[in-house]
C-alpha positions, 0 to 999 in steps of 0.5 A, spaced: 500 500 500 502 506 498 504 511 504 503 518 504 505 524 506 502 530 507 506 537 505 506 544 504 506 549 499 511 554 502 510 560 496 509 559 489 507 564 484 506 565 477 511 572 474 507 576 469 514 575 463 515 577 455 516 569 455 513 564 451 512 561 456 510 563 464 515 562 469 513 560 476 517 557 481 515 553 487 518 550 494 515 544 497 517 543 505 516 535 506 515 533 514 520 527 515 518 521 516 518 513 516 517 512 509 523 516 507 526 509 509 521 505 504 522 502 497 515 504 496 515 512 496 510 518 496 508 521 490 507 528 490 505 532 485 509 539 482 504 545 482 507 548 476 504 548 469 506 549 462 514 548 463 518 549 459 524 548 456 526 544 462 524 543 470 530 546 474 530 542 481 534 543 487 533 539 494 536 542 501 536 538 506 538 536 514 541 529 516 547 525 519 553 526 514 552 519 511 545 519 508 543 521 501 537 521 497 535 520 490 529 523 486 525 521 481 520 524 476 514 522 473 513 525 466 506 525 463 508 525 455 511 516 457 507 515 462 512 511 466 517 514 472 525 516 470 530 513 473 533 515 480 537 521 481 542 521 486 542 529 490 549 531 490 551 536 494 552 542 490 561 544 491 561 551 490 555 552 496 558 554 504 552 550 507 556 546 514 554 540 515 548 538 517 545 542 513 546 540 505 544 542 498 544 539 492 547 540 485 542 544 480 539 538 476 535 538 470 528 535 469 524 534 462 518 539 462 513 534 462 515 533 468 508 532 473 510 528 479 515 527 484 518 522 489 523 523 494 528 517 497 533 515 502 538 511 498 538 504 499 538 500 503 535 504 508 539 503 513 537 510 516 533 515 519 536 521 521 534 525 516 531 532 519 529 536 514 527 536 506 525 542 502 525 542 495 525 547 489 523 547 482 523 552 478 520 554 470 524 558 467 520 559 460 522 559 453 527 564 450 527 568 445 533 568 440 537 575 442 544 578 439 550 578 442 552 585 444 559 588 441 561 592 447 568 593 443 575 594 445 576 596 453 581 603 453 589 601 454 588 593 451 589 592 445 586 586 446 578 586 444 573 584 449 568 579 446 561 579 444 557 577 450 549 576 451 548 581 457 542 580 462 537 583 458 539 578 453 539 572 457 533 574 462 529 579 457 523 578 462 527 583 467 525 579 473 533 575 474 535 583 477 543 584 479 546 585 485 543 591 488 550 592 493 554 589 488 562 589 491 568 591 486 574 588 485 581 588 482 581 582 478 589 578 479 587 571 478 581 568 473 577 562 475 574 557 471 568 553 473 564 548 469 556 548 471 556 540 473 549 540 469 547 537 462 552 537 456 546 538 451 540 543 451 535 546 446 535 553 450 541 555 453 538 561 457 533 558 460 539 554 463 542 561 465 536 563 468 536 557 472 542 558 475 540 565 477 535 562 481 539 558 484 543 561 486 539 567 489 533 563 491 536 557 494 544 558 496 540 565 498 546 570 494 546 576 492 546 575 484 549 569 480 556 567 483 559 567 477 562 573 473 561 570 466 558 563 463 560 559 456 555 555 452 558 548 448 556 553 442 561 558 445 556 564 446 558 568 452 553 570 458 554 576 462 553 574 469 556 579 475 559 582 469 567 586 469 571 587 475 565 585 481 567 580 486 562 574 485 560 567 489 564 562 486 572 561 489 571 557 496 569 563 499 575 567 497 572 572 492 575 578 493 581 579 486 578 574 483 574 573 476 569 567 476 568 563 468 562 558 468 563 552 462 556 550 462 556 542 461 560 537 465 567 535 463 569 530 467 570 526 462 567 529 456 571 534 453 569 541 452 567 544 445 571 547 441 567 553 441 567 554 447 574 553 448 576 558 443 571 563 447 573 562 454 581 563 451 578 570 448 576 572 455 582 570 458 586 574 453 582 579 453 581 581 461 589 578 462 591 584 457 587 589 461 589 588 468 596 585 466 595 579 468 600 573 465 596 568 463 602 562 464 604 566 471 604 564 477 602 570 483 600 569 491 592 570 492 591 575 498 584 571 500 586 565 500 592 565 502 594 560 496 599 561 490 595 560 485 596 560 477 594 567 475 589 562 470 586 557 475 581 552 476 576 552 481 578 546 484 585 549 486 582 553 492 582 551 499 575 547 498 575 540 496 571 539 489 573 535 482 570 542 478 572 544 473 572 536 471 579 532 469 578 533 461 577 541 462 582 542 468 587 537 464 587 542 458 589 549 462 596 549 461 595 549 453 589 554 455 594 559 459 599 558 452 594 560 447 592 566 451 599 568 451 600 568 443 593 571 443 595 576 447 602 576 443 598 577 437 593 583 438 599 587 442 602 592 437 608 590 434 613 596 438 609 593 445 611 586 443 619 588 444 617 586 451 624 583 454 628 590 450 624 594 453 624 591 461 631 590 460 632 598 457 628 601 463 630 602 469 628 602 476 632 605 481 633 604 487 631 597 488 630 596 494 627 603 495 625 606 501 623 613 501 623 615 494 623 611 487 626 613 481 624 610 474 629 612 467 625 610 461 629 608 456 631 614 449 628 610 444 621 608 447 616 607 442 610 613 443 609 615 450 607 610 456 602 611 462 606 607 467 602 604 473 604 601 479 601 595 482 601 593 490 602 586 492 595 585 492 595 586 484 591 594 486 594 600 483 596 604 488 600 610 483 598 611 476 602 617 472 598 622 470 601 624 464 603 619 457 611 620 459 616 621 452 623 617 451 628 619 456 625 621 461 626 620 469 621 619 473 621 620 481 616 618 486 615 619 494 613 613 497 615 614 504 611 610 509 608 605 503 607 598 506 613 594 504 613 588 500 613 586 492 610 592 487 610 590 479 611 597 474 607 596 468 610 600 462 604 601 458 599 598 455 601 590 454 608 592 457 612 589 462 612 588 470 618 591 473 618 588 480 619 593 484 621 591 493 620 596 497 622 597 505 
């Protein structure tokens, strides 16, 4: 005989939107009880309807750290039930144990029930807590990358991105309205964890959103930019914004998503391509050496400047072995990108590191920097904190030969990196 349980609808609403579809989301508190531990589990029914492209469900939880549960959906177009799904919590959330949440999973929109169970063999019943979400993200319409052109002092483009209107045209995925800036030193690449495949990769975006605000209870979506297989970038946090997404160590950093699973899998070439011209692109506009190596303030780790996630101090496989296996060669092509959109007098990087000079060093009171007669232009020089912030910019483009003199009486002491010009070198400067 069937059990049942009773259950409450915490909220659902419908959101009037300009989508195909209507987009509605719903919470299910379920009260634990024995029948968690049956292999005959409750049916109960989802309170959404016209979903569409796909069901976005996430599950929290309370429990003893070795129990773990399985859900399963009822879809009405087959007339039959899918198979189990094993709820894995999710690495990028800061919840403790003994409360979990699970990853962001995928559902077929025909979705019209659901059962929830402890995995077998049922040995246990300390489960305290279970509440679960389901959101319908709603068709998308095709938009168009915007062109937001070149940044000024990086010959390096930006590429194009679809921005949040364009992923979330409805208006209703709002940005973090307390947003938290950064000074970008280290790039970490991310993949969702999700599905390889979907007929609407905005909707899987706008899935994430949710999921992040709504169930992990952010501010906005952690991460700063995501990448489709089809290689179409997604403006998330945006440019120069601390997001969500590195252990808890956000500050300085810039959070890329690939959204797929590339634990095996190997990421598309489009998406590849796309993510090496981001890389480029932001390491040229903050000076960034993409196949260097430097020390991350928040974390406390030295870390490669382009990192995977699973390089932070939390233990998680993100981004997957197939794509963390191909960071190197990705940190080499981001060079030769760089290498590539430089202006050939800037690309003459070693004659004009060892031509200009830097004195003394180390300095205690006052610096003076002696550029060299035959500098091509003029120069905006910049100099770097060891926390990557740029603590002196020249005011004025200064000419070949000039020397420069600089106060930096009661300056904290450590290692500072000179730039010389867009795209020029880092002088490392240590002060005492």
């Amino acid at each position: 005989m069937k059990l049942l349980l009773q259950f409450l609808f915490i909220s659902w609403f419908t959101i009037p939107a300009t989508l195909a579809q209507t987009t509605a989301r719903v919470v299910v508190d379920l009260p634990v009880a024995e029948s968690f531990l049956s292999e005959e589990t409750t049916v109960i029914p989802i309170a959404l309807s016209d979903v569409a492209p796909f069901l976005a469900y996430s599950v929290e939880w309370e429990a003893t750290p070795d129990i773990s549960l399985q859900i399963r959906f009822y879809e009405s177009n087959e007339g039959a039930w899918g198979d189990w799904q094993a709820l894995e919590p999710d690495p990028h959330s800061d919840r403790k144990a003994p409360g979990y949440v699970s990853q962001l999973g995928f559902a077929p929109a025909a979705s019209t029930d659901f059962s929830l169970r402890i995995a077998p063999p049922y040995t246990k019943s300390d489960l305290f807590k279970v509440r679960c979400h389901f959101f319908n993200p709603g068709k998308s319409s095709a938009q168009a990358q915007a062109d937001h052109g070149d940044r000024a002092g990086c010959p390096c483009p930006q590429p194009n991105y679809l921005d949040r209107l364009g992923w979330c045209p409805s208006g209703n995925c709002p940005i973090d309205p307390t947003p938290q800036p950064t000074v970008v030193t280290h790039l970490i690449v991310h993949h969702s964890a999700g599905s390889n495949s979907s007929s609407d990769w905005s909707a899987v975006v706008r899935s994430i959103w949710d999921y992040h605000v709504n169930v992990n209870g952010w501010d906005d979506i952690g991460y700063n930019w995501l990448i489709d297989p089809n290689g179409v970038l997604y403006e998330g946090r945006g440019n120069d914004l601390q997001g969500a997404h590195f252990c808890g160590t956000n500050a300085g950093t810039m959070g890329i998503c690939m959204l797929g699973t590339f634990t095996s899998v190997v990421p598309s070439n489009q998406s590849v391509g796309k993510l090496e011209k981001l890389l480029a692109w932001k390491c040229c506009d903050r000076n960034i050496d993409p196949e260097d190596f430097s020390f991350h303030p928040n974390s406390g780790l030295n870390l490669f400047n382009i990192s995977g996630h699973r390089d932070g101090i939390c233990s998680t496989e993100c981004p997957g072995d197939s794509l963390y296996a191909r960071l190197p060669l990705i940190r080499t092509d981001v060079k030769d990108s760089i290498d590539a959109c430089l202006p050939s007098s800037t690309n003459e990087k070693l004659d004009l590191e060892t031509a200009t000079q830097v004195f003394p060093n180390p300095a205690r009171d006052v610096l003076y920097i002696q550029l060299p007669p035959n500098l091509p232009g003029s120069a905006i020089l910049r100099l770097f904190d060891p926390q990557g912030r740029v603590v002196w910019q020249s005011g004025n483009a200064y000419q070949g030969g000039e020397l420069i003199t600089l106060s930096i009486k009661g300056w904290p002491t450590g290692w500072y990196s000179l730039q010389v010009g867009p795209g020029g070198p880092n002088l490392k400067v240590l002060i005492q």
